[in-house]
N, C-alpha and C positions, 0 to 999 in steps of 0.2 A: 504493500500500500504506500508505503513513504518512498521507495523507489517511484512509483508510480505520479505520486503526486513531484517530484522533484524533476523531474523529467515533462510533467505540464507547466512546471517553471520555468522551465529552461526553453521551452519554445513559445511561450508566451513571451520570456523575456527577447528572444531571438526575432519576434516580429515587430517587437516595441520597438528594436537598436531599427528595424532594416527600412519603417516608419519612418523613426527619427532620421534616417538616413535621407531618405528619400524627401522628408522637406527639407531639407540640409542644401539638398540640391535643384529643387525649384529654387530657394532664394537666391541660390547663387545664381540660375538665370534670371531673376527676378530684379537684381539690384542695378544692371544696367537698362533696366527700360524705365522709370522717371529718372527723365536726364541723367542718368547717370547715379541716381539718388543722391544727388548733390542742389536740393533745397532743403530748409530746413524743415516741414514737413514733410518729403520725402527720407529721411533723416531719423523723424521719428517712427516711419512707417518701418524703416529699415531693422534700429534696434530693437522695436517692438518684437517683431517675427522675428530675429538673432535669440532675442531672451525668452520667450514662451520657447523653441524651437531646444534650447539648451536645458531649461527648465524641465520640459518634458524629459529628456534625454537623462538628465543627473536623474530624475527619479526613478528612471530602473537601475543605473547605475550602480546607486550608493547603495543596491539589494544586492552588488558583487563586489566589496567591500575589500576585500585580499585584491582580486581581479584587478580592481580602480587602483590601486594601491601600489601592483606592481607595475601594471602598464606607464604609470605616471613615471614613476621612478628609471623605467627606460627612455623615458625622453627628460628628462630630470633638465639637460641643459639649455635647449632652446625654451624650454617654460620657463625655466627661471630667469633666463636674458630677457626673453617678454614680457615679464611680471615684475623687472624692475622699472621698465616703458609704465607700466599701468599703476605701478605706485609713485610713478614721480608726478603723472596724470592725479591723481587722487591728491597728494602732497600741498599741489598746485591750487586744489579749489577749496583745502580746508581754509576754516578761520585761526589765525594764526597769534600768539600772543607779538606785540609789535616789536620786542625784543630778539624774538626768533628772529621774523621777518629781516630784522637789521641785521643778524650774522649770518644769514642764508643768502640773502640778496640784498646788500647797503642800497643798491640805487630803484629796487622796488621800493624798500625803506622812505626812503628819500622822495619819492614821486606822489605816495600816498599820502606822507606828509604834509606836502605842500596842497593835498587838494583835502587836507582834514579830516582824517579817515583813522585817526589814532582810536586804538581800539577796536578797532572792524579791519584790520588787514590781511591777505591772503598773496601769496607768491605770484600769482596772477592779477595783471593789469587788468584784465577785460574777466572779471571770475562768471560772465554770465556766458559766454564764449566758449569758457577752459571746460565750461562744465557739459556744452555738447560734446567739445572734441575728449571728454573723457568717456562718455556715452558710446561714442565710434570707438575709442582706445577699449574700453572693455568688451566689446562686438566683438571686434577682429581678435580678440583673444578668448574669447567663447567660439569664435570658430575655428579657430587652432586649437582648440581643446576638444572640439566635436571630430574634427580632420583623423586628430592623433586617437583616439577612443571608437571610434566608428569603423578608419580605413585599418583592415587588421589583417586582410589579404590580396593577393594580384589582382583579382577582381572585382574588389571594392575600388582600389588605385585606378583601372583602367573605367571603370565606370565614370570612378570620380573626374579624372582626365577626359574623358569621351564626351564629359556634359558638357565642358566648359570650352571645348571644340564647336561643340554643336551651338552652343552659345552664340560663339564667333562667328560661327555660320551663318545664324540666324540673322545679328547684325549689319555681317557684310553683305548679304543680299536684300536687307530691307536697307541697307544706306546706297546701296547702287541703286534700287529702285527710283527711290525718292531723288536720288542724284540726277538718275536721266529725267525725271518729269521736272528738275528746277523747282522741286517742291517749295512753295513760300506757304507759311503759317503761324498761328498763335496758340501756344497750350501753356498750359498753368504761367499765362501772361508773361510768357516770352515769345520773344521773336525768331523763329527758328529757317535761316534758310540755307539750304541744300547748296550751295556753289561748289562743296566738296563733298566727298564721302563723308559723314559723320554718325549713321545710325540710328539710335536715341539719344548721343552725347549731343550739346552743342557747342563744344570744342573740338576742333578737328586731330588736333595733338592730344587731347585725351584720350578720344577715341581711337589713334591709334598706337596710344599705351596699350590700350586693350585687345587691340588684336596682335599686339609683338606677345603678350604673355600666350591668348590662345594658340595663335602660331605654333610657338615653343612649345607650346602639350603636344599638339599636333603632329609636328615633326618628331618630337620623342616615341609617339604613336606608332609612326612609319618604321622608323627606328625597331620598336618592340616588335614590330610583324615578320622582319627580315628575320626572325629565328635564332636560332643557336647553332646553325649549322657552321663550320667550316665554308668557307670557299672556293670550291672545285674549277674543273677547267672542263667541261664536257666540250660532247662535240658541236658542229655549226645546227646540224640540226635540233639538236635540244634546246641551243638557246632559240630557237624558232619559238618552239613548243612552252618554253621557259616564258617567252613573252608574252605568247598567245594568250597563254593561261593567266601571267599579271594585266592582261587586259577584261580578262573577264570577270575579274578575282574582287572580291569588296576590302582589296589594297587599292585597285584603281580611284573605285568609287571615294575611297577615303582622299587619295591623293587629288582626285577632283574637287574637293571638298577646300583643302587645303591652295590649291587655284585660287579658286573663285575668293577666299580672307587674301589671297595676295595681292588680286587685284585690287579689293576694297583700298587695300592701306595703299595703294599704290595710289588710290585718286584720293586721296587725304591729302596729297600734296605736302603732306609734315615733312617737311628737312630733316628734322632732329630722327620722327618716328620711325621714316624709312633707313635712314642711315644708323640707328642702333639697331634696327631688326637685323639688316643686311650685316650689318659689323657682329655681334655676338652668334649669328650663325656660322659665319667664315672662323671665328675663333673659337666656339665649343666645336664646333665642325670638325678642324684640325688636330685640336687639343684630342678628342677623340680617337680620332684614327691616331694618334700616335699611342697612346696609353691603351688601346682596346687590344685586350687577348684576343677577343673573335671577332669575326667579322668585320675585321677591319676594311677588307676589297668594299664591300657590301654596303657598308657607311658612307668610304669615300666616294662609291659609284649615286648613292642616293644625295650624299650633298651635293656631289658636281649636278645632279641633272635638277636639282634645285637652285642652284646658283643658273642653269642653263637655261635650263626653261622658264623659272619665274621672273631671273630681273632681264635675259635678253631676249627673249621670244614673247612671255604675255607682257613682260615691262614696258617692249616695245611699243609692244598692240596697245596698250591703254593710257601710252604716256609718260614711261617713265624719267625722259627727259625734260618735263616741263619740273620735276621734282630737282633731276641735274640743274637744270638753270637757273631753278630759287637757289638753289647752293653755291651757282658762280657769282648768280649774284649778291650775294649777302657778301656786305663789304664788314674787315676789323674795323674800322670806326669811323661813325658820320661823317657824310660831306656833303655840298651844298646838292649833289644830284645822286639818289637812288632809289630804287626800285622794294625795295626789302628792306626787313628791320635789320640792322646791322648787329653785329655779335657785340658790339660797346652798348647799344641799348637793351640787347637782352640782358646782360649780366651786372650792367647799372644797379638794379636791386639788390641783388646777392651783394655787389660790392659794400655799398653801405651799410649793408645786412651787418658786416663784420663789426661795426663801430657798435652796434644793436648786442652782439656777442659780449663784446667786450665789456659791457656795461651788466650785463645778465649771464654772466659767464654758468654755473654751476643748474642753476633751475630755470632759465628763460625767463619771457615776458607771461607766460601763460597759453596752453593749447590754445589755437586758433585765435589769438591776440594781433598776428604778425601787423595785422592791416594799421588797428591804433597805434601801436607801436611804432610802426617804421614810421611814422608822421613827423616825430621828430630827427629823422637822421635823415629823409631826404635832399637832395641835392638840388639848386638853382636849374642844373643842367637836364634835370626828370623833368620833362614834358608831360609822356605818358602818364598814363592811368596805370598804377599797380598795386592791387589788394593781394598780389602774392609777390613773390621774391624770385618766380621761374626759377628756381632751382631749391630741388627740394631736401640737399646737404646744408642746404644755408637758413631755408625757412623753420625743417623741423629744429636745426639747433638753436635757431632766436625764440623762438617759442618755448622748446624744448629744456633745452638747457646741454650742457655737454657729457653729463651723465647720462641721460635719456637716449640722446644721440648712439653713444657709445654704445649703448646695450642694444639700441638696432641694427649699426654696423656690425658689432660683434655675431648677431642672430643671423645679419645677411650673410656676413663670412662662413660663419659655423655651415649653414644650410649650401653654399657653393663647393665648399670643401669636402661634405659628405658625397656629395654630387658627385663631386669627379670621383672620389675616393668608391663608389658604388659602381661607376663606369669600368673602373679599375681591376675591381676586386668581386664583382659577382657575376654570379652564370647565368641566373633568370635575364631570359630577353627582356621580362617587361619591367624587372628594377631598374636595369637598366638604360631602357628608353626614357622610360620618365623623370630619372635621374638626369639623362640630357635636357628634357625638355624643361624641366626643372634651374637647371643651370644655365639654359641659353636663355630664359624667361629673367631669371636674376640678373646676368650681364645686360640684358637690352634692359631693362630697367633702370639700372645701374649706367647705362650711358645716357640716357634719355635725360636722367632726372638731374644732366648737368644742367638744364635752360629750359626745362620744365617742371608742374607740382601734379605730375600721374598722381602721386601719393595722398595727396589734400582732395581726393574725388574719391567719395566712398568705393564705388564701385572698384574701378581701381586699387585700391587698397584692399578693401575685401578680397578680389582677384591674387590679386602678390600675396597676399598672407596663408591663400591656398596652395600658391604656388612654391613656395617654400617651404609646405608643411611636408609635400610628396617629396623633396629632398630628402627629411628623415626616414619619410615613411618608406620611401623605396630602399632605403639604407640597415632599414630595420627589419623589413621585410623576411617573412620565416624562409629558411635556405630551399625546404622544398616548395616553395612556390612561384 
């Protein structure tokens, strides 16, 4: 009888995880269709479903008490790098005695005082601000806790990964849409027009933040399907047959899939986007074939005909030179005649950003502050309009602080590291795919977010934090699977 009964536990509790699972993953295609969930009622619709979703999920949970206990303790390191991000988030929007205040941050100190605030101070400038972007900071780490607790085999990974393809999919054929009809419109009282590929973002460089991550599942994807096999040399006619067959095969299908998001980014027309997608594939690319026990042939014949067929054959077809000419033309610094914002205007922010650092060195201005903040360090020579810092090494540390900072670099390192170190060291095709696409999804990030804020777009950020959860998780991944 108690055999009995323990065993209707057990798959009760197995359809609660596979539930949980499963809204886990509508939201994650959920969070780029309101703009991006990047209003502030979008925002709230976000962490609302984040935490009912996590909520649900800890209450089977904590009924496997050992189970929770030990899985945690194997990824012990990227939670605890994360969860000093979300205590210094917290830190930031307590009420503070104004004594603290003055040894933690003198010139928070200093600023509150002046506006009369002795007695009611907190490390954050703007604390009504700090306290959404601690809302989103606890989100993305409820869903790095659902990632690591949930994905626990191949085929949880590959689903997980398959969604957020399809995702991308879905985007880039509803932003081509809308693209060829010139779509002009007004929803939740913006102004949204189509001159480029943009999807449901309306940034077009956010947008294609979003599809250099999906890409990167993607190609990891392809990667996972070439097998385990060795590399052989058959004869002329097999690879006949060899071909026939990858045309009919739902590898084709996938790699058609994988077309159609390159073309998207490709009429994004982003400078930045397309040149970290292209950049971080040629360098996980290589880096791969050199470190891969197997299938090395197999890799490097898949990234050439990716390199071949997407930037010079459909690049051609869809324009990828009018993206070349925004990049010639983009001059180092203003003059009286150009075309394009120059690389001295983009980085204007960030530059001043550091005198911002320097003043808020340990704990920032407060999550999502940057905007009040940088008010006072702007330059005569800012024209523009900047509520962010386009570069998001420089905005998370002014807000942040260089603690906080640190413990996300360290978490992005840790998670790149295992990556290659998985590519390296394991047999499973699909650790290892996703481990690439994992690490190529990290670099184009990582190169992007020099003269952009991918990361201050929920969506976006919800995406990356998926994206380097499957670094560990492929890394963890049990040997027979």
């Amino acid at each position: 009888m108690k055999l009995s009964t323990s065993a209707d536990n057990a798959d009760h509790s197995e359809i609660a995880d596979r539930r949980v699972f499963v809204a886990l993953l509508a939201l994650l295609v959920y969070a780029p269709l309101p703009l991006a969930s990047n209003r502030t009622w979008a925002i709230a619709i976000l962490v609302l479903g984040v935490t009912l979703i996590f909520c649900w999920g800890m209450f089977h949970w904590l009924r496997q008490w050992d189970w929770l206990c030990k899985r945690l303790a194997t990824f012990a390191l990227p939670i605890g790098l994360f969860f000093v991000f979300v205590l210094i988030s917290v830190l930031q929007v307590l009420p503070l005695p104004d004594a603290l205040v003055a040894s933690f941050s003198p010139e928070a100190y200093r600023v509150q005082s002046l506006a009369g605030l002795q007695g009611a101070m907190h490390l954050s400038l703007d604390v009504y601000q700090s306290r959404i972007m601690l809302a989103l900071t606890c989100s993305y780490f409820m869903v790095f806790m659902m990632c690591i607790l949930m994905v626990r085999d191949s085929e949880r990974i590959n689903t997980l990964a398959t969604t957020l393809v399809w995702s991308g999919l879905f985007q880039a054929m509803l932003g081509i849409i809308l693209f060829s009809f010139g779509a002009h419109y007004r929803i939740f009282f913006n102004e949204i027009l189509h001159e480029n590929v943009i999807g449901t973002f309306v940034n077009r460089n956010h947008f294609a933040g979003y599809m250099e991550m999906t890409l990167a599942l993607g190609i990891g994807l392809m990667i996972a399907k070439l097998g385990n096999h060795r590399a052989s040399n058959p004869g002329w006619k097999l690879k006949i047959v060899a071909a026939l067959n990858f045309m009919m095969s739902s590898k084709m299908r996938f790699r058609l899939m994988l077309v159609v998001m390159v073309i998207a980014l490709v009429l994004t027309r982003s400078r930045m986007g397309n040149t970290a997608f292209f950049s971080a594939m040629l360098v996980v690319g290589i880096l791969t074939v050199l470190i891969s026990r197997k299938n090395a042939p197999a890799t490097a014949a898949l990234i050439l005909s990716l390199v071949i067929v997407d930037v010079f054959v459909i690049g051609t077809w869809v324009g990828l030179e009018k993206v070349v000419s925004r990049i010639h033309e983009t001059q180092l610094v203003a003059s009286d005649v150009h075309t394009e914002e120059t690389i001295e205007e983009r980085t204007l922010p960030a530059k001043y950003s550091l005198n911002l650092i320097r003043d808020f060195p340990l704990f920032g201005t407060g999550g999502g502050s940057y905007y009040d903040a940088f008010i006072r360090y702007r330059s005569s020579e800012m024209t523009a309009f900047f509520d962010h810092a386009h570069n998001d090494y420089a905005e998370i540390t002014a807000d942040m602080g260089l603690i906080a900072t640190a413990s996300m670099l360290l978490l992005s390192l840790s998670c790149l590291f295992v990556a290659i170190k998985t590519i390296y060291t394991r047999r499973s095709s699909m650790a290892r795919g996703v481990a690439f696409g994992s690490a190529m999804g990290i670099v184009a990030i990582a190169i992007h977010s020099w003269v952009d804020f991918n990361l201050q777009i929920p969506a976006n950020a919800l995406t990356f934090v998926v994206v380097i959860s499957l670094s560990w998780l492929a890394y963890k991944l049990p040997s027979r699977a």
